[in-house]
N, C-alpha and C positions, 0 to 999 in steps of 0.2 A: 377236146379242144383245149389248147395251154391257154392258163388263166393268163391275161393283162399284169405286167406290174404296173402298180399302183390302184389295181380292183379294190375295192372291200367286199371281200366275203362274208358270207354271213353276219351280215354288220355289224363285224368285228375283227374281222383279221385280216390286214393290209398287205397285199402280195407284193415282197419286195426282189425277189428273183426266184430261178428257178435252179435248185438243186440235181435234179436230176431227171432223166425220162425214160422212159421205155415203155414194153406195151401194153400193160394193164392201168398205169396212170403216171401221174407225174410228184415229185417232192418238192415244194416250195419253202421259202425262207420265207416268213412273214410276221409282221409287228402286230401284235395281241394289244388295242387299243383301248380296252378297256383296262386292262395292267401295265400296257406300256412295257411290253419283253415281247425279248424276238421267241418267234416258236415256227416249229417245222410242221406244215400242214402236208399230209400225205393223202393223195388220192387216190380213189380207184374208178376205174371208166365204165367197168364191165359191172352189165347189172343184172348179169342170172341170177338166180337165184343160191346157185352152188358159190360164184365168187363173192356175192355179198354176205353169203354167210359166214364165209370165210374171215370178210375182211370185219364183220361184227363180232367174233370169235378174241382177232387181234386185238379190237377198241375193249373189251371186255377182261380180257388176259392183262395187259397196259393197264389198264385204269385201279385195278384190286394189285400192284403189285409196288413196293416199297423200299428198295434197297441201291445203295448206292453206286454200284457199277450197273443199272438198270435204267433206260430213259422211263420218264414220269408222262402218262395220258392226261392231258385236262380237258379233253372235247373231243364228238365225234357225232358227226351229223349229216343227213341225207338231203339234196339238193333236186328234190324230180327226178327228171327222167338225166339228169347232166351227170351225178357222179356222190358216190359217198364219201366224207372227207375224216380223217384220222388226227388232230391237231395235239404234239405233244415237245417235251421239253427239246429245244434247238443246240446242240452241241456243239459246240465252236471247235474245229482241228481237224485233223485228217481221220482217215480208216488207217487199218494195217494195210491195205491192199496196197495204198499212193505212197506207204510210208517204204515198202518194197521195193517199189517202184523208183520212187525217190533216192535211195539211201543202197541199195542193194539190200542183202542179208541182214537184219537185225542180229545184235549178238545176246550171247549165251546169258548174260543177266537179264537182259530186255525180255527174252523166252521165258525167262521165269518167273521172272515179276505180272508179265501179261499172263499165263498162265496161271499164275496164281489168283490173280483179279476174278477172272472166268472161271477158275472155280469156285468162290466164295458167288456170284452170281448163280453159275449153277447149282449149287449145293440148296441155295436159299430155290428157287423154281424147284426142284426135285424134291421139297421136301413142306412145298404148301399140300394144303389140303382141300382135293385131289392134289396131285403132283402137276407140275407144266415140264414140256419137253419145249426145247426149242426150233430141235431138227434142221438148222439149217446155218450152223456154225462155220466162218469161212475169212477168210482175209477184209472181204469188205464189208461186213456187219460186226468187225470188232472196232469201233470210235476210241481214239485216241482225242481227248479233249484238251485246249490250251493250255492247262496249266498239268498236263502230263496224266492225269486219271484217267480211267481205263473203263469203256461200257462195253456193256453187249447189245446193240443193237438191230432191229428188223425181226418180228415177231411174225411175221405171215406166215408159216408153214407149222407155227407152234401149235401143240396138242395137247390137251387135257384129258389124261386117263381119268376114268370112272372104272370102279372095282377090276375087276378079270379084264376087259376088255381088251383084245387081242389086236386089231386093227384098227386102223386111224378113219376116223368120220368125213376128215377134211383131207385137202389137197394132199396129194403124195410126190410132191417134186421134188428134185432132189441136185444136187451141183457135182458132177463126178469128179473124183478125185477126196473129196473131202465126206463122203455120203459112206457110210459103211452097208455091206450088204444087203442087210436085212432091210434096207429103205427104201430098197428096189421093187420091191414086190408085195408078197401080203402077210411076210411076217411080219410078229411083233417088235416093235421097237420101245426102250424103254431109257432109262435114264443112261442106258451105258453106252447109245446111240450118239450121246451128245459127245461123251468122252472120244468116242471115236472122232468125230469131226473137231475136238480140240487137238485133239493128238496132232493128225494130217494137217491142220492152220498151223501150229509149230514147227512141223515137220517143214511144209512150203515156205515158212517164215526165216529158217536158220539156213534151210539150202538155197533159196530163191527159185526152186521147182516144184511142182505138185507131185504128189507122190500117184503112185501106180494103182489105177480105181480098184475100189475097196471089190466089187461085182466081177471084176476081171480077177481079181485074186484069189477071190471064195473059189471061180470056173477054170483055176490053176492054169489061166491062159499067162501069167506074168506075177512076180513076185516082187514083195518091196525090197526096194534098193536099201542095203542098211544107210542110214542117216550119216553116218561118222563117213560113207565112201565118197559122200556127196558134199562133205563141209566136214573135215578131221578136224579142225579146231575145237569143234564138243566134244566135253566131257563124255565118255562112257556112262554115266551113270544117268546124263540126262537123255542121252541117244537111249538107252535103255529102257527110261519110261516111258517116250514120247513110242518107243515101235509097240513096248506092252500097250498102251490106251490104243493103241490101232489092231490089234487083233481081229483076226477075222471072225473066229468064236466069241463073244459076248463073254462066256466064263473066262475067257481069256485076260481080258480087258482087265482095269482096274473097274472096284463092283460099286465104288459113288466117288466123286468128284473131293471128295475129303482125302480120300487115297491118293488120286491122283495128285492134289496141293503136298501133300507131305512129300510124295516121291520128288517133285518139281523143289521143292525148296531143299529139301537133303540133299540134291543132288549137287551142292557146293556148299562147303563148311561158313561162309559167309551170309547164305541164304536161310540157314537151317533156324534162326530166332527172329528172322524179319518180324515186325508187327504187322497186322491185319488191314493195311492199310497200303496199297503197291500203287507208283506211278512209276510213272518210265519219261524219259528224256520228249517234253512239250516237243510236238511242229514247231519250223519256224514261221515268218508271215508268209501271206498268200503268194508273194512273189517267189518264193522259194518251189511251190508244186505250182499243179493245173486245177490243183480243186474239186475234180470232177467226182462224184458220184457215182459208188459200186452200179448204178441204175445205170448210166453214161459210159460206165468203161462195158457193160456186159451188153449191151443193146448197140455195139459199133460193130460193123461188117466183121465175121471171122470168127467171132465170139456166141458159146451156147449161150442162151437165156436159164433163168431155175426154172423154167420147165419144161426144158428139151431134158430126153433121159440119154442123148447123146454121149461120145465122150467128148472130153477139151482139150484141145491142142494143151501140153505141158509149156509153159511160160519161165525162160531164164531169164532172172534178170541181171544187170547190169552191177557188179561189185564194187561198194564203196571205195572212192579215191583212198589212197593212202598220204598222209598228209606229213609235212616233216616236221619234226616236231624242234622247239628252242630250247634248250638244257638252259640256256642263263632265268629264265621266268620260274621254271622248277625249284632252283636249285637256291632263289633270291626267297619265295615263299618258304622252303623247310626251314631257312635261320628264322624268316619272320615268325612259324607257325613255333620254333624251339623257345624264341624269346617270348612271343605270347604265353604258353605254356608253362614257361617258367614265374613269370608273375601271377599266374592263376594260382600255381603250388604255394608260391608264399604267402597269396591271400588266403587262401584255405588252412593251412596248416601253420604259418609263421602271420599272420597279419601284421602284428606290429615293427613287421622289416618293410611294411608298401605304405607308402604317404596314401591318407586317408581319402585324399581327391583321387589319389588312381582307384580304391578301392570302390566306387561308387559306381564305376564305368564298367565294373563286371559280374553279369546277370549273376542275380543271386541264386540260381540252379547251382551256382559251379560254387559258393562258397558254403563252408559248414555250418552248421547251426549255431545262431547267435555272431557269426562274422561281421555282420553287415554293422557298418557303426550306429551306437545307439541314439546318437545326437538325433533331431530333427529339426525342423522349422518351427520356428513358431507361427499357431494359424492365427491369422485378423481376419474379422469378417472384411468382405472384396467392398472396394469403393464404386462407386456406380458404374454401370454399363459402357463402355464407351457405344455412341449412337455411330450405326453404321449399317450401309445402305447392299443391299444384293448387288455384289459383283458376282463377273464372269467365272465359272470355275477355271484353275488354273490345275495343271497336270502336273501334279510331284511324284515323285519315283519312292515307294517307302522303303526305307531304311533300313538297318540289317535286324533280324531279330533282337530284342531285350524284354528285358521284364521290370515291372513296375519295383521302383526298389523302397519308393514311400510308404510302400504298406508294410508292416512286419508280417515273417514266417511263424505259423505257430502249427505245431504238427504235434501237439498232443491229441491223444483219441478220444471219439465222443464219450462223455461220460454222466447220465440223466439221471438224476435224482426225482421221484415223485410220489404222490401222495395221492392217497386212495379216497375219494368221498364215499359216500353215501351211496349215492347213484353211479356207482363206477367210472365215474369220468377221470381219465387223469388227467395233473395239472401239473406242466413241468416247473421244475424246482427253480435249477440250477445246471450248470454245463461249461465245462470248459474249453468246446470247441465252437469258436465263433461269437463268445460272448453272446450270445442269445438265449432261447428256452432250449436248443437242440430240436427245436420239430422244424418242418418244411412241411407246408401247405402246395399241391399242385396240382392240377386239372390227369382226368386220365378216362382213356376209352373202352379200359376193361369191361365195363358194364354194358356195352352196345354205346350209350349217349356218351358224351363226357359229362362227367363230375367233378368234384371237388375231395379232395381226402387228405389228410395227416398223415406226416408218417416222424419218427425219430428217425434221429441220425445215428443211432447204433444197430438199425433196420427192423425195429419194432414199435408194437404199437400204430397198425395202418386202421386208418379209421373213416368211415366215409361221412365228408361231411353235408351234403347237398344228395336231395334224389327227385329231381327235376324233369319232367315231364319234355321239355324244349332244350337240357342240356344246363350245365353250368361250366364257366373256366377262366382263366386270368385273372385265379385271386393275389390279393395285394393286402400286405398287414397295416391295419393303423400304426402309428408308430408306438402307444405300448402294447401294441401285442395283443390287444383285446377282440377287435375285431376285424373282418375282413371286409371289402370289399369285391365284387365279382360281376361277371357279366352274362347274363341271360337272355333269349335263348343263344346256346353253342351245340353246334350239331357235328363238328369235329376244329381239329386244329389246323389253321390257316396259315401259311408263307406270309413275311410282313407286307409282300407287296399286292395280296388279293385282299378282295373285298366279300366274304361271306358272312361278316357276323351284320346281317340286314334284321330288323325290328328288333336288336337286340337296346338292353337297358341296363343299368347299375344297380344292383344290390348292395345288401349290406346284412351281414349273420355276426353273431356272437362265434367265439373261434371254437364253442364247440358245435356250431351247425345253426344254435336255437335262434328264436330271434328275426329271421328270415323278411326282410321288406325292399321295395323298390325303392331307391334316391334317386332316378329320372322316372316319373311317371309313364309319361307319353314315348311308346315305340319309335326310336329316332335314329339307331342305328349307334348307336354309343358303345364308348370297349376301349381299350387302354385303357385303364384307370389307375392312377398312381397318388399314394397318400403324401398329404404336405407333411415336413416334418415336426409343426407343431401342430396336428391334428386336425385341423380345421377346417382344410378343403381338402379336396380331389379333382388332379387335374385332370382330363381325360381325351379321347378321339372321337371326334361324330361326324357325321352326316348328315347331322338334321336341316342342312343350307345346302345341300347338295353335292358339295366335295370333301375332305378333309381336310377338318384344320381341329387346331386346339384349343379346349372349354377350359375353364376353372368351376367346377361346383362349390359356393359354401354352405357346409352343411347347416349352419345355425340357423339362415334365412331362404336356404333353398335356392341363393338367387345363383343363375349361370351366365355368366360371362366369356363373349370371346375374344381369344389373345392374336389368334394369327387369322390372314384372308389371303386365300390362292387366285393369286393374281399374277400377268404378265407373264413369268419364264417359270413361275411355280406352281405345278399341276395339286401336290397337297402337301400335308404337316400332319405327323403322328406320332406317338410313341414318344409322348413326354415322363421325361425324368427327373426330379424335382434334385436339387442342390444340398446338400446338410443342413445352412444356414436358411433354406429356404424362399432365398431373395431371385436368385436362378433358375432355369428349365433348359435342359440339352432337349433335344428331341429331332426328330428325324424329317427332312423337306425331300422331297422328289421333285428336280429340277432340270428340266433340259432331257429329260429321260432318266437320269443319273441320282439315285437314293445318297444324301451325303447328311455329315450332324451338323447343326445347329447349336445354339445358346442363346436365349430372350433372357429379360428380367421375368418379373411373375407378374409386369403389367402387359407384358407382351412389347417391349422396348430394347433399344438396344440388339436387335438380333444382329449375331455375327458368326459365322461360319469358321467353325476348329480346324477343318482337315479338309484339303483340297485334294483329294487322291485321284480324280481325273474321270472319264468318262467309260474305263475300261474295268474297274470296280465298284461293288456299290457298298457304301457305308450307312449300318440300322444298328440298332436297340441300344442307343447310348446308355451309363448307366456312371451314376458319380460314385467317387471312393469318398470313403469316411470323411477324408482328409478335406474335401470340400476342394482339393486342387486339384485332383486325378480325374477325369474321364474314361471309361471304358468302352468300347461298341464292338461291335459284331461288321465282320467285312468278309464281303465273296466276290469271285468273279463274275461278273454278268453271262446269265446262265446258269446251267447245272455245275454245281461247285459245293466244297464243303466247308461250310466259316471257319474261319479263327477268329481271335480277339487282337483288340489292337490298344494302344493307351497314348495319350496325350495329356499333357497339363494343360489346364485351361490361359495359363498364363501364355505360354511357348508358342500358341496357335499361330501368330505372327511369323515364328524367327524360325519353328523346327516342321519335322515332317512327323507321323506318329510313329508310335515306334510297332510290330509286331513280336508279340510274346510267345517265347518257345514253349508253348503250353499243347497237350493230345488236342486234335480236331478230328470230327468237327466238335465246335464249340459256339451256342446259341443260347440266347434268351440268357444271358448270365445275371446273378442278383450276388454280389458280395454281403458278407457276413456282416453284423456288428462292428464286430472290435479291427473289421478290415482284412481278418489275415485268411480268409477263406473263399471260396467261390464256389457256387450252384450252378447249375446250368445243364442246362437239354446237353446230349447227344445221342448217336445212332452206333449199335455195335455189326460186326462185321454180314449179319443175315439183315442187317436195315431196321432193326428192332428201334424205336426212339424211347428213352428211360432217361431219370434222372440222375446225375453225378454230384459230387463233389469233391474239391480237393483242395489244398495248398493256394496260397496266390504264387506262388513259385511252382504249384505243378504235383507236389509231394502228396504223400496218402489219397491217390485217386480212388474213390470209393464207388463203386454202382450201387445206389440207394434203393431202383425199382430194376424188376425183371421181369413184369406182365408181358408176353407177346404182345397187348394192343399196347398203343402210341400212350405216354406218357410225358407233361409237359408243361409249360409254365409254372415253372418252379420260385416260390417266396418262400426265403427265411424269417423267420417269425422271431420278433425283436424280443428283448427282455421284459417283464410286464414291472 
């Protein structure tokens, strides 16, 4: 039975249409009301005991897996005798299938760059432990997401080898055309299975035909068409890989998904140093397709289902228009893009030929060390808040890339001086990167729970400092450097907009571990915790009223006080950021559905809204620059997306838009340095690993600090003492 929209399921997920159907269940779009994100809730109708095992296989495959061309499980639950439900990350954009469909033939960089994506997904499945296979690789389980990144989607038919095992436990269906031999029957399939079914989706991709089934080929009833006879416009070299990955012999094939990405990106001298990070040209709005769902296009008259072992009528589509192009628009940007470029050389290399107001207008990536003029503002502490009341978000369009040009570059390498006690602790000295100690304090899952650990920033000296029974994480330094503050229990690391750190409370340790006591008593659901910068309080997030909003702890008298109350159009308030001078808090409201920043005074007065960036992304983890004038936060698309950073001066909220900074993404949880000229911060490398970085506030000497496989993450630099 199709669910109601407007049902609440499992009294919590609001069904707000229906993605797709066909005949084992249906894909709904529905709002996750307890976190307020859309999410795709997937069903299954059939309740044997073979298909529910199956579809508990997929919820179980999804849920342990981590990487970013991969949708993310958050739920999966059984409803009686009605139907088991699959609830996971909702990806806003087309398949490859509609993008075919739409557009004709994809071209020859699109192939590679998508190929490339799928194999850094594959590689990362192929190489957990056991391995996952996914088996069922195809034009509409590849998602194209809105802002052009790339998943692999639809895990149903996926397999989990265990040692030798030679055949599959589960379903054996298969899509002809794309299915290579051996998945016909009861040979073994193995990782080189997937390669095959990447090859043929490229292969269908560049020609707009499905190639010739893998089964009918092995039984020399038909042979594949070369690729170049069907769409000469590719390259030899890429036709070349794309027929090797489709081999009818396995040894044939390339032998892991690593081979396969090098062949794909060598196969054009402009592909061959891509970084690890591939998108392809976003969908347009929904008015441009039909929307419809690989579930919707394969369950209409005419069309096999995945588990008919039938063949499929071969599918031509329709070749993109050719469009005329206007040589005056070209021809007006090369002089603009010659004169642009010319004033960058003379900042770079001649400065004192560019008046010092054009020199401020260009990111300081592109100028040499020490360019950037030395003058600065002078800082006054800010005169009171102006008081102002929750308006409507208004939708700004953000601005072209720039970089924070208030902060100076300092790109000397870490360099830690310290001294040996007694008891072997060390104490750092001194360091000239970041003006601080050189150490980072940061939560990490290495151990099973998360903890708390030290590390330098020359990548030694890793030290643990918490061994916590319920977990520890989101430490934060006093401001000298003495102590930490932290949150327990933590059972792993949470998205800003979920709610799992429950009975958790505030600590407090000496910064070498010792010391160890609770500053909230009582189980209240407490976490963000951020030091004032004249020691004295701790601001932080609770729960203990039932929503989120934000406390002040003072440590002297213990007493807690709150700043903010979610009320009217504001669901909660988290993730405060105290100001330099102390008088200020950025922090982060969830409003209207829509995560945006804020600024109060520290009585909780005066809140006013910095950056109106609209209801199509969301803005979290404000964080102030030294300078007491800079803001920094953390922005994504609503949805599976990957942050960047973004900056704004607190003054300019009024008159400007924020700026986004051409810095690597993703980029999370960021903490700036001391002395301003450096940044901390989460990300994820190309197998989904999450570790800590640092680099430049211009981007320069990106350093990977951790390399544990488990998750690594809230990262504090540790001030001078």
């Amino acid at each position: 039975m199709t669910l109601e929209r407007g049902l609440l399921l499992h009294k919590r997920y609001r069904i707000v249409e229906i993605l797709g159907q066909g005949g084992m269940g249906s894909v709904y779009r529905a709002v996750d009301e307890n976190l307020g994100v859309d999410v795709a809730v997937k069903e299954n109708l059939f309740t044997t005991d073979e298909y529910a095992r199956q579809f508990r296989l997929e919820a179980v495959i999804l849920a342990n897996l981590r990487h970013p061309n991969l949708p993310r499980v958050t739920d999966h639950f059984v409803i009686g005798d009605q139907g088991q439900y699959l609830v996971m990350d909702y990806i806003e954009g087309e398949d490859l299938r509609q993008r075919m469909e739409r557009m004709g033939n994809i071209t020859e960089d699109e192939a590679i760059l998508l190929g490339a994506a799928i194999c850094d997904a594959l590689s990362y499945l192929h190489t957990r432990k056991p391995p996952i296979l996914h088996r069922d690789i195809k034009p509409g389980n590849v998602k194209i997401a809105s802002e052009g990144h790339i998943f692999l989607v639809d895990f149903g038919l996926a397999k989990v080898l265990h040692g030798s095992q030679a055949t599959t436990t589960g379903a054996r269906a298969m899509t002809p055309g794309y299915s290579p031999p051996e998945q016909y029957g009861t040979a073994r399939t193995d990782p080189r299975t997937d390669i095959y079914s990447l090859g043929a989706t490229l292969y269908a991709a560049l020609t707009g035909i499905i190639p010739e089934d893998g089964l009918a080929r092995a039984m020399d009833n038909t042979q594949l068409t070369p690729l170049r006879k069907r769409n000469s416009k590719i390259s030899r070299r890429l036709s070349a890989a794309i027929e090797k990955a489709m081999g009818i012999d396995p040894a044939d094939r390339f032998q892991n998904a690593d081979e396969f990405k090098r062949a794909l990106l060598g196969s054009k001298s402009k592909t061959q140093r891509l970084p690890g990070e591939y998108v392809i040209e976003p969908p347009p709005g929904s008015d441009s397709y039909d929307g419809r769902s690989p579930i919707e296009k394969e369950s209409r008259p005419g069309s096999s289902l995945r588990d008919g072992v039938g063949s499929e009528e071969l599918h031509e589509f329709k070749p993109r228009k050719k469009l005329r192009r206007n040589r005056v628009i070209p021809s007006l940007l090369l002089v603009l893009f010659l004169l642009v470029s010319s004033i960058v050389i003379a900042a770079r290399f001649r400065p004192d030929l560019v008046p010092p107001d054009m020199v401020k207008y260009i990111p300081a990536p592109l100028l040499g060390s020490g360019d950037v003029p030395a003058t600065s503002p002078t800082i006054a502490p800010p005169t009171d808040l102006p008081v102002e009341t929750l308006a409507p978000a208004e939708t700004q369009e953000v601005v072209a890339i720039a970089t924070v040009t208030s902060l100076p570059t300092n790109t000397l390498p870490p360099v830690v001086e310290t001294t040996l006690t007694p008891n072997s602790t060390v104490i750092p000295v001194s360091t000239l990167t970041g003006g601080g100690t050189g150490q980072i304090a940061f939560a990490s899952s290495r151990s099973g729970t998360p903890q708390i650990y030290l590390i330098n920033l020359d990548l030694t000296g890793l030290t643990p400092l918490t061994n916590l029974d319920e977990g520890a994480c989101q430490p934060t330094w006093s401001p000298d450097g003495s102590q930490i503050v932290f949150i327990s229990p933590c059972k792993s690391r949470a998205e800003f907009f979920e709610n799992i750190y429950t009975n958790s409370s505030l600590y407090v340790m000496n910064a070498d571990g010792s010391g160890q006591k609770p500053l909230t008593t009582v189980p209240s659901s407490d976490f963000d915790p951020d030091w004032s910068p004249d020691g004295k309080r701790i601001a932080f997030t609770s729960l203990r009223d039932g929503k989120k909003d934000i406390y002040i702890l003072t440590l002297e008298t213990g007493a807690i006080v709150r700043l903010t109350t979610v009320a009217d159009d504001v669901q909660e308030n988290s993730q405060p950021s105290w100001s330099p001078f102390g008088n200020q808090i950025a922090y982060t409201v969830k409003r209207v559905g829509a995560y945006q920043v804020w600024v109060m005074s520290d009585t909780g007065q005066g809140n006013v809204q910095i950056a109106r960036s609209g209801q199509q992304v969301w803005d979290f983890l404000p964080v102030w620059a030294p300078d007491n004038e800079t803001i920094l936060f953390s922005q994504r698309d609503v949805g599976p997306s990957r942050p960047w950073l973004m900056s704004i001066r607190f003054e300019d909220r009024a008159t400007k838009t924020p700026m986004r900074l051409d810095l690597p993404r993703p980029i999370e949880d960021v903490e700036i340095s001391p002395d301003g000229s450096w940044l901390v911060y989460e990300s994820t490398d190309n197998n989904g690993n999450r570790d800590i970085y640092f680099m430049t506030v211009s981007g320069g000497n990106r350093t990977r600090l951790t390399v544990d496989p488990n998750a690594d993450f809230d990262p504090s630099w540790r001030p001078a003492q």
